[in-house]
N, C-alpha and C positions, 0 to 999 in steps of 0.2 A: 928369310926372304922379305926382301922390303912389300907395304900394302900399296899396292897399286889405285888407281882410280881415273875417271874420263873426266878431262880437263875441259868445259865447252865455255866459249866463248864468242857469246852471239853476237857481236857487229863483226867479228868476219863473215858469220855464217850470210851465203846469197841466196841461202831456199832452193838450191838445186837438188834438196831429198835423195840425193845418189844413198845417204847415210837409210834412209829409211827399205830404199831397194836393194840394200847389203846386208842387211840384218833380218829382213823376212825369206830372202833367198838363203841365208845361212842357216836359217831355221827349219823354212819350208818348204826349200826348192822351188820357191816363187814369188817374183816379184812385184809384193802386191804391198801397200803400203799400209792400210787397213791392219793385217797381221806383223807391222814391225811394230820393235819394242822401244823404237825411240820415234818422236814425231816431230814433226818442224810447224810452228806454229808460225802463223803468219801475221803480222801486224801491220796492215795496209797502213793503216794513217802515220805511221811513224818510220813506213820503210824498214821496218825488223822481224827478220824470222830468229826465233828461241826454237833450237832444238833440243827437246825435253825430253829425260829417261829417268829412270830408277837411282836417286840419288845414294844409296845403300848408306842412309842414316846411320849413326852410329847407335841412337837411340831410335830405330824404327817402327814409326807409328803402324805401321801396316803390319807387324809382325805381334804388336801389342793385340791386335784388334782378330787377329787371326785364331778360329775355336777348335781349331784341329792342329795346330803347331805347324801346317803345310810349309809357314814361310818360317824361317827362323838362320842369323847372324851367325856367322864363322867367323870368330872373331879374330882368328891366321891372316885369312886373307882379305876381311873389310867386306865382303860379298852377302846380302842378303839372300840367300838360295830359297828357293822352290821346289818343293816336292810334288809334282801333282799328284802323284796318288793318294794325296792326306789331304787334300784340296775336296770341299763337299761344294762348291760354288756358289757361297752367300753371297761372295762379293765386296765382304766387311773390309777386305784389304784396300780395295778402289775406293770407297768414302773415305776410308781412313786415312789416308797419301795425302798430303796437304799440298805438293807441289804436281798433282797430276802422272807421275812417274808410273805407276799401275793400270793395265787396260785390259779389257777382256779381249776373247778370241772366240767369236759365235759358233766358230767350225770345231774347235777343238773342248766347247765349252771349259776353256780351262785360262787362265789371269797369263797377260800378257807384261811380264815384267824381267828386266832387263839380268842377262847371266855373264856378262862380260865376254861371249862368244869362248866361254870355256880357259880365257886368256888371251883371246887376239882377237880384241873386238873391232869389228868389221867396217863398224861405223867410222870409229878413227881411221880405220886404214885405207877405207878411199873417200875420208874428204879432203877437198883438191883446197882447202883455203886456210887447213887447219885451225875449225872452228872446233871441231872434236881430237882431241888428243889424248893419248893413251899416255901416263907420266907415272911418276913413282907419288906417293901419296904427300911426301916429304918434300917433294921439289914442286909442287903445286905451285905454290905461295911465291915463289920465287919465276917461276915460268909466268906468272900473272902481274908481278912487279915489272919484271922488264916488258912485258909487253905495253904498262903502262907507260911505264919511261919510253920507247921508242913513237909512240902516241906524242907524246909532252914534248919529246925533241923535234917533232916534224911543226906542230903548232908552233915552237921556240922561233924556228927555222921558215916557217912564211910570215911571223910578226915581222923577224928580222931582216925580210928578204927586201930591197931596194923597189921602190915604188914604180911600177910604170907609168909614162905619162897618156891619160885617157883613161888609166884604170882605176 
């Protein structure tokens, strides 16, 4: 089976967090965005939300850093997994994330990081702008090429457009 992974691509994203109230209700019967494992970061000054989760590194620093083995790579499916029960709650995993991907959960005292909703991760599946997408690991590279080529043709395509007059 091919390794799958969430393809996100933040100038679609419009910060509408639906991603974050799909994946805390998928977890916890509740939709509270505090306990989701992905979160949309907002960048006022620049008009950008980055929705940001557990990149499942291939060399994961968060898995290096862990003293109990709680987190450790299946290296099948590309998936950083979690065990809490091996989890003693240092936290060495959340310093150790270089991209933010790992979050705690006050109520469960236990590391909030992303499981791919067991294979139908929720976040892709309802966001309305396909800023998150769920793809084969292998066709990443190519789903992000043309996205850039249809970018580059519409640019191409108002250089070339005929000038109005007053405009």
């Amino acid at each position: 089976m091919a390794q799958m992974m969430l393809l996100i691509t933040p100038e679609l994203c419009t910060g509408c967090r639906l991603c974050e109230g799909a994946c805390s209700f998928h977890h916890y019967r509740v939709i509270q965005p505090s306990r989701s494992r992905i979160t949309v970061v907002k960048f006022e000054d620049r008009g950008l939300d980055v929705p940001v989760t557990c990149l499942q590194c291939d060399d994961a620093p968060c898995v290096a850093a862990c003293p109990t083995s709680a987190l450790w790579k299946d290296e099948e499916s590309g998936l950083v997994v979690y065990e809490a029960e091996r989890c003693i709650g240092c936290k060495s995993c959340i310093t150790a994330c270089p991209f933010g991907g790992v979050g705690w959960d006050a109520e469960t005292n236990s590391i909030l990081k992303c499981d791919w909703c067991g294979g139908d991760p929720q976040c892709a599946r309802i966001c309305p702008t396909g800023a998150i997408k769920w793809v084969r690991a292998d066709q990443a590279d190519d789903t992000k090429r043309r996205m850039v080529a249809l970018r580059m043709q519409e640019v191409a395509q108002n250089l070339m457009a005929p000038k109005r007059a007053g405009v």
